[in-house]
Structure formats: structure tokens, C-alpha cells
ROROPA-39701 format. One record per residue: x negated, y negated, z negated of N, C-alpha, C in turn. Coordinates in steps of 0.1 Angstrom, whole numbers, plus 2048, in hexadecimal, padded with zeros to 3 digits. Each point is the difference from the previous one (the first is absolute). Layout:
<atoms>
(atom (X,Y,Z),(X,Y,Z),(X,Y,Z))
...
</atoms>
This chain:
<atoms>
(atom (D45,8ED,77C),(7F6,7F6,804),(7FF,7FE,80F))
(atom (802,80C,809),(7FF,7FE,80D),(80B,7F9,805))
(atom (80B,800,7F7),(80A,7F9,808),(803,7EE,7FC))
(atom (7F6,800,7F5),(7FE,7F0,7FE),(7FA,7FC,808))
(atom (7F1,808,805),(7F5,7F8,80A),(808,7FD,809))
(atom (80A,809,80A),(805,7FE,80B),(809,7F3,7FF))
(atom (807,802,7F3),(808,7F4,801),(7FA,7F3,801))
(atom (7F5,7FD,7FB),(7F4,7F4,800),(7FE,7FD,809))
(atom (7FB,80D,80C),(7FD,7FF,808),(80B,7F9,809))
(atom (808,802,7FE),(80D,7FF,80E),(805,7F0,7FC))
(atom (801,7FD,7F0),(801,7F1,7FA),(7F4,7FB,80B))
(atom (7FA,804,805),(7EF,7F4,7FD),(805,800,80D))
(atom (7FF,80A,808),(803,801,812),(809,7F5,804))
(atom (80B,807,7FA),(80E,7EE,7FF),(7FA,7F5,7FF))
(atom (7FB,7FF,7F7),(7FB,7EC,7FB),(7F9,802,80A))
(atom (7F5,807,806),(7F7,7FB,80A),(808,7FE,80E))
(atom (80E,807,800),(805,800,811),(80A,7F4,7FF))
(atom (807,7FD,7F5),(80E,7F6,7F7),(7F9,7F7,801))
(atom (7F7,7FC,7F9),(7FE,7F3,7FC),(7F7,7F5,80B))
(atom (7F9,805,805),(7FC,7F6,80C),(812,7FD,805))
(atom (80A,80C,804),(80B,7FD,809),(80C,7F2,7F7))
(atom (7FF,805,7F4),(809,7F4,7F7),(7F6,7F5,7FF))
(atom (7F3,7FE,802),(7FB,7EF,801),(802,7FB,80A))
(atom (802,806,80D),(801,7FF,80C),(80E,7FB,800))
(atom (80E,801,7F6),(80B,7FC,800),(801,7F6,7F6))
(atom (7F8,7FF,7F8),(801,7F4,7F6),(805,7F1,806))
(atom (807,7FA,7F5),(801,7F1,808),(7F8,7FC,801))
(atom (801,7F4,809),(7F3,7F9,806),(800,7F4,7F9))
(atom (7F6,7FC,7FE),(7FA,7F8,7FA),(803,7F0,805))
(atom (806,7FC,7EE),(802,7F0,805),(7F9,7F7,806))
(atom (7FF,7FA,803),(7F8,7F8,806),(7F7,7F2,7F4))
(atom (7F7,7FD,801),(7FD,7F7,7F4),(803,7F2,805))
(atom (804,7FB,7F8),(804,7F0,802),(7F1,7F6,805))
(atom (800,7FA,806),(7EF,7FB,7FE),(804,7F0,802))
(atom (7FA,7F5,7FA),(803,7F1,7FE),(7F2,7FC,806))
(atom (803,7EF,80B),(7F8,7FF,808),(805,7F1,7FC))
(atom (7F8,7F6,802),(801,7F2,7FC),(7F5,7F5,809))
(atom (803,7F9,7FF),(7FA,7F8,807),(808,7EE,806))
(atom (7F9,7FB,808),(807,7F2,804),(7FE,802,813))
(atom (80C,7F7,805),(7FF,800,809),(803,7F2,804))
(atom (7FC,7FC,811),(804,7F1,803),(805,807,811))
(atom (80D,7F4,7FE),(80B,801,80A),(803,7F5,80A))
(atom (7FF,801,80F),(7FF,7F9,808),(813,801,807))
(atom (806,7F8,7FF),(80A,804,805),(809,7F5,80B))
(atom (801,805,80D),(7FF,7F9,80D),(80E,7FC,803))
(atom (809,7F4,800),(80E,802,803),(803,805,812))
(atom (809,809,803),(7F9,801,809),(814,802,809))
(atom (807,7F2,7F8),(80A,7F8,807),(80D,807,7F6))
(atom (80A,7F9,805),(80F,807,7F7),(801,80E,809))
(atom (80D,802,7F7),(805,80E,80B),(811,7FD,7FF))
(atom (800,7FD,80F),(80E,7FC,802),(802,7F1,803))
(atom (80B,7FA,7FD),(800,7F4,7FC),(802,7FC,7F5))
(atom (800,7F4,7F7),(800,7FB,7F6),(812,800,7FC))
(atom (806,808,7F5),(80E,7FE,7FB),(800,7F2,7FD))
(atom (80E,7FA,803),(809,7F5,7FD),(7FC,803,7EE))
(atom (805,80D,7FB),(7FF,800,7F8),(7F7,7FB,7ED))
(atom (7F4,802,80C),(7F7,7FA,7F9),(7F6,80D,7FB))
(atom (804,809,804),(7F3,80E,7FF),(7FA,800,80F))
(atom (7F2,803,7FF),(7F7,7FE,80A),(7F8,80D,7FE))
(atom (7FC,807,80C),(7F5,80C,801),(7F8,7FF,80B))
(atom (7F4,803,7F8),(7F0,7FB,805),(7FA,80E,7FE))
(atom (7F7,802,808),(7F4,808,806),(7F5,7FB,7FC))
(atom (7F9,80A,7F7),(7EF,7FD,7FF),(7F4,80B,802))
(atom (7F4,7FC,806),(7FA,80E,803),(7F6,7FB,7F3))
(atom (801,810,7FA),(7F4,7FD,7F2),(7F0,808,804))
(atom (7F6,7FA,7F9),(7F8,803,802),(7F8,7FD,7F0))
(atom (7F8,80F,7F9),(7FC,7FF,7F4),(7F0,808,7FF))
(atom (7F7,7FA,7F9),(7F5,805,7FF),(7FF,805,7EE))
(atom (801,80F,7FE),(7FF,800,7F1),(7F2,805,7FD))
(atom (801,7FF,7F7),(7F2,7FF,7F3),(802,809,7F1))
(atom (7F6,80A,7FA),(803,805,7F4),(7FE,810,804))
(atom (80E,807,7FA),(7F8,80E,800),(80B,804,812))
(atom (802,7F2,803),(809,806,812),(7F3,7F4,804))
(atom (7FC,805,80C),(7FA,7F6,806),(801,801,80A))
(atom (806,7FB,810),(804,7FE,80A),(80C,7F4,806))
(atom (80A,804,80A),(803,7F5,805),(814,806,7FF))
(atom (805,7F5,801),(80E,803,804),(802,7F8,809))
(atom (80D,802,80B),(806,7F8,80C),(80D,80A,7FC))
(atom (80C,7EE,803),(80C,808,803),(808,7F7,804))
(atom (80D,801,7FD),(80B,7F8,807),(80B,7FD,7F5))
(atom (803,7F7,7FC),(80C,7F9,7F9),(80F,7F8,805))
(atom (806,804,7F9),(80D,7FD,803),(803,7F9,7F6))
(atom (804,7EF,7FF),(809,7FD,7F6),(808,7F9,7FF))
(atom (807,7FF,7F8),(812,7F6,802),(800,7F4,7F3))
(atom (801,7F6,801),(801,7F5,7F7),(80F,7FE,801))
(atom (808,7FB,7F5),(80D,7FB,7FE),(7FF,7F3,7FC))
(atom (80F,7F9,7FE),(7FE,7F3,801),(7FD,7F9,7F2))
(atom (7FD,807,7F8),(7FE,804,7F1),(7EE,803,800))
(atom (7F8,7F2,7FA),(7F4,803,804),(7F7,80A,7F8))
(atom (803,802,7F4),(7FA,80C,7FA),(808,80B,805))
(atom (807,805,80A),(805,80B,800),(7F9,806,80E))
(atom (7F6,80C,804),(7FF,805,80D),(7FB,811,7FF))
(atom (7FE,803,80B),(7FF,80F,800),(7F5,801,80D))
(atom (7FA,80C,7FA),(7F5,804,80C),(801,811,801))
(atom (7FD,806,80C),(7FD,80E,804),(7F1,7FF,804))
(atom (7FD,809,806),(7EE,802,804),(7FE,80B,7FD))
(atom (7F5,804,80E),(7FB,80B,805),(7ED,803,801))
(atom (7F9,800,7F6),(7F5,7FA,802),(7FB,812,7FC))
(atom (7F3,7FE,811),(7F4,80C,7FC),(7F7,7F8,7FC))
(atom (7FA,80A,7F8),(7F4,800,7F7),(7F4,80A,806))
(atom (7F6,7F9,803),(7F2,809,801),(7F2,7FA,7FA))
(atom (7FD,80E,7F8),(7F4,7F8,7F8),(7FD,812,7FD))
(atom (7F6,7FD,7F0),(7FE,809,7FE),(807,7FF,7EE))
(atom (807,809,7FA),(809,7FF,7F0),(7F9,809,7F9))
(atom (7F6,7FE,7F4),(7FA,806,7F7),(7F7,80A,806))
(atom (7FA,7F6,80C),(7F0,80C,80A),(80A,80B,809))
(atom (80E,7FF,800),(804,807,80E),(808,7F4,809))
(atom (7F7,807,80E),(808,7F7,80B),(80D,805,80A))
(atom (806,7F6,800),(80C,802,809),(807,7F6,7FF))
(atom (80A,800,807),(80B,7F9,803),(80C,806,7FA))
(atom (80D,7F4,7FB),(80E,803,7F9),(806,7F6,803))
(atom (80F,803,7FF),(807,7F4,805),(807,7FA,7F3))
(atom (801,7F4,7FC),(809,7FC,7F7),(810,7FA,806))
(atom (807,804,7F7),(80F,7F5,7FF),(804,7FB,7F7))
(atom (801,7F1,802),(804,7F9,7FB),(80C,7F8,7FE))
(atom (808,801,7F5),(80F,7F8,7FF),(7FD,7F8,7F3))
(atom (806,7F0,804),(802,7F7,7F3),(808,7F8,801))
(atom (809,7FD,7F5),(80C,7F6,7FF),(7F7,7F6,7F4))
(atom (809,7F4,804),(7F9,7F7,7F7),(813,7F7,7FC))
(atom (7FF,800,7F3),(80D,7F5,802),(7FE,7F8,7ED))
(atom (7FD,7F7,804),(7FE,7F7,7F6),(7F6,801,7F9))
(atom (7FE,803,7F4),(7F2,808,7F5),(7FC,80C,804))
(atom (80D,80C,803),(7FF,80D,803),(7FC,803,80F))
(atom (7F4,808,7FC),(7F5,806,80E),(803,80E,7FF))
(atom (802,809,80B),(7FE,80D,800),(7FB,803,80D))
(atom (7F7,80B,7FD),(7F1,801,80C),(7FE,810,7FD))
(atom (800,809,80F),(801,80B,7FE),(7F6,801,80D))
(atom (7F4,807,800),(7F9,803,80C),(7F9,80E,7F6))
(atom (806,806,80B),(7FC,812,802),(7F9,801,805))
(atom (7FA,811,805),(7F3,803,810),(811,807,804))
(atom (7FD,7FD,80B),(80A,80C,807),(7FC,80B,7FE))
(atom (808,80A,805),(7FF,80E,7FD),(7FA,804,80B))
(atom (7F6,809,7FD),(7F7,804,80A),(7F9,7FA,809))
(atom (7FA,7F3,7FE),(7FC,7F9,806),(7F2,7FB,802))
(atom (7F8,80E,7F3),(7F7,7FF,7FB),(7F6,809,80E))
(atom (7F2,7FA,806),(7FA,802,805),(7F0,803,7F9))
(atom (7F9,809,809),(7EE,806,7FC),(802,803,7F1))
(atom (7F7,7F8,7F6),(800,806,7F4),(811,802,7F4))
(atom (805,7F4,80A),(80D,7FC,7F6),(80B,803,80A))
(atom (7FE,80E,803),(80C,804,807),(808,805,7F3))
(atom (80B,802,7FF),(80B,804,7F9),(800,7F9,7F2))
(atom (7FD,7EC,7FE),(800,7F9,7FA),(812,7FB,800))
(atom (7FC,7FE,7F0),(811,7FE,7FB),(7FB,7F9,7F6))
(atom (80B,7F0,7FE),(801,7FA,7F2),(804,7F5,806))
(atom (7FE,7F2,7F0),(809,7F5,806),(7F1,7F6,7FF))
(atom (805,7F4,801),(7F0,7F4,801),(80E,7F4,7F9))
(atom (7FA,7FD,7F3),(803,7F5,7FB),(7FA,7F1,805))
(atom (807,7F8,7FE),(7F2,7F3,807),(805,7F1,7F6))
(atom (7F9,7F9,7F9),(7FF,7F7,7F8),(7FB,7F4,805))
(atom (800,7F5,7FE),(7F8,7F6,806),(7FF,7F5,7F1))
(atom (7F3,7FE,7FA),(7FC,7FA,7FA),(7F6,7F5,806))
(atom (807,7F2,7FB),(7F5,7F5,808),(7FB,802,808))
(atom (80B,801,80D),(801,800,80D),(7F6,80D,805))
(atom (7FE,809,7F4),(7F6,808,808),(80E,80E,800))
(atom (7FA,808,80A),(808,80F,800),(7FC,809,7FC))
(atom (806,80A,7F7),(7FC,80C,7FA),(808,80F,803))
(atom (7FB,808,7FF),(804,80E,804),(800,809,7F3))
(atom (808,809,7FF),(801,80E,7F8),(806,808,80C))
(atom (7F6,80C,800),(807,809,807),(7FF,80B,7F8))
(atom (80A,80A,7FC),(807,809,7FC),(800,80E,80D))
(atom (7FB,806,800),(7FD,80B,80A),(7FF,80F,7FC))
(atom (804,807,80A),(7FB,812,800),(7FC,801,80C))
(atom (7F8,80E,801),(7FA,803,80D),(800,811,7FC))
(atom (803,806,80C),(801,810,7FB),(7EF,802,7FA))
(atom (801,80B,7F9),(7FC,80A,7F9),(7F3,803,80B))
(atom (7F4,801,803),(7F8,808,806),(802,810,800))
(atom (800,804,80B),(800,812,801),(7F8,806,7F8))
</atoms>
């Protein structure tokens, strides 16, 4: 009997010294996906070509953007665009570098978006990310993409997001 108690005892000692140390190594915790929606309106400044204009008939222009959003992001965007037209009028492409500051689902900060889109006939493809690490105050270590729609000339947002885990 004496040598059960001890054994109990020395089980129970372990779990009490082990187990705080193995949660302390557990994986960490994924992060939750969180969806943010809303509309925005976009001011966009030409702000001249870059370069000179190709013989060819492809042209690249500079625009400085400026966006006020509304919904569960509420604050402002400014940035800078790059785009190239071909001699082919449904066909062109844009880059862009746009910060965002507002506050996203009651936290505030600032993130950067990038954005890449081809356009060539019917077919659109539109990719705007946050950069990586670019997340500032509440939305520091924000990550995900921002879809954007335009229905009857109005503009729409999905944003797709994580943010770490609180300590």
C-alpha cells in the first residue's frame, strides 16, 4: 500500500511539474479568419505619363489615389498607381501601393495594401493583399487579401483577414 501512495504521489508531482512545461510547447494557435465588408469611394488624380508615349501604341500613366471607406473598415486610403494601356482597348494593367488608416472591426491602425490587375477583353484579374507586416497599433501583424466589386458605379469591399492571437 505504501508503495502505491508514493507512486501517486510522484504521478501527481510530474503532472504538476510536466504539464504547465508541455502547454508551454504546444502549437500555437491558428489564427481566426475574420470578414470585414463595406463600400468605398475613390478619387483618382492623373498625375502625367511615365516616360514617353511608345510608337507602339502602349502608353504608361501615373495616378495618385485617394479613398474614403465606410462599413466594418472605416478610415482613409492614399497611394500611387502605375498603369500601362495597349493599343488593344479592352486590354491594360495596373500595380498600386495604397496605405490604409482607419479603424477595422473597433481596432485602429494603419496597413498597407498591393495591388495587381490585368484586364484583357471580358477577363479581369485583381489581386490586392496587406503587405506583410505592415500592420500598425491595434492591426499590427495583419494579414489577408481585399476583394473589390463595383456594382452601379458604386464600390464594394470583402476583406478576408487574421491578426495574431492576444497573449
Amino acid at each position: 500500500m505504501r508503495l502505491f501512495v508514493q507512486r501517486a504521489a510522484f504521478a501527481l508531482m510530474l503532472t504538476a511539474c510536466v504539464g504547465p512545461a508541455m502547454q508551454a510547447h504546444a502549437a500555437p494557435k491558428e489564427p481566426v479568419m475574420h470578414h470585414a465588408t463595406g463600400t468605398f469611394e475613390v478619387k483618382m488624380q492623373p498625375q502625367g505619363e511615365v516616360g514617353q508615349a511608345g510608337s507602339d501604341g502602349n502608353s504608361l500613366g501615373r495616378m495618385s489615389l485617394d479613398k474614403t471607406f465606410s462599413g466594418d473598415l472605416v478610415g482613409t486610403g492614399s497611394g500611387e498607381m502605375l498603369a500601362a494601356r495597349s493599343s488593344v482597348p479592352t486590354s491594360a494593367s495596373y500595380v498600386a501601393i495604397e496605405r490604409v488608416t482607419g479603424t477595422l472591426d473597433g481596432k485602429a491602425g494603419t496597413f498597407v495594401l498591393v495591388h495587381r490587375g490585368v484586364m484583357r477583353g471580358e477577363t479581369q484579374q485583381l489581386e490586392v493583399t496587406i503587405s506583410p507586416e505592415s500592420g500598425t497599433g491595434a492591426l499590427a501583424g495583419i494579414a489577408g487579401k481585399l476583394g473589390i466589386r463595383i456594382e452601379g458605379g458604386k464600390h464594394y469591399y470583402d476583406l478576408d483577414y487574421t491578426l495574431p492571437a492576444a497573449p
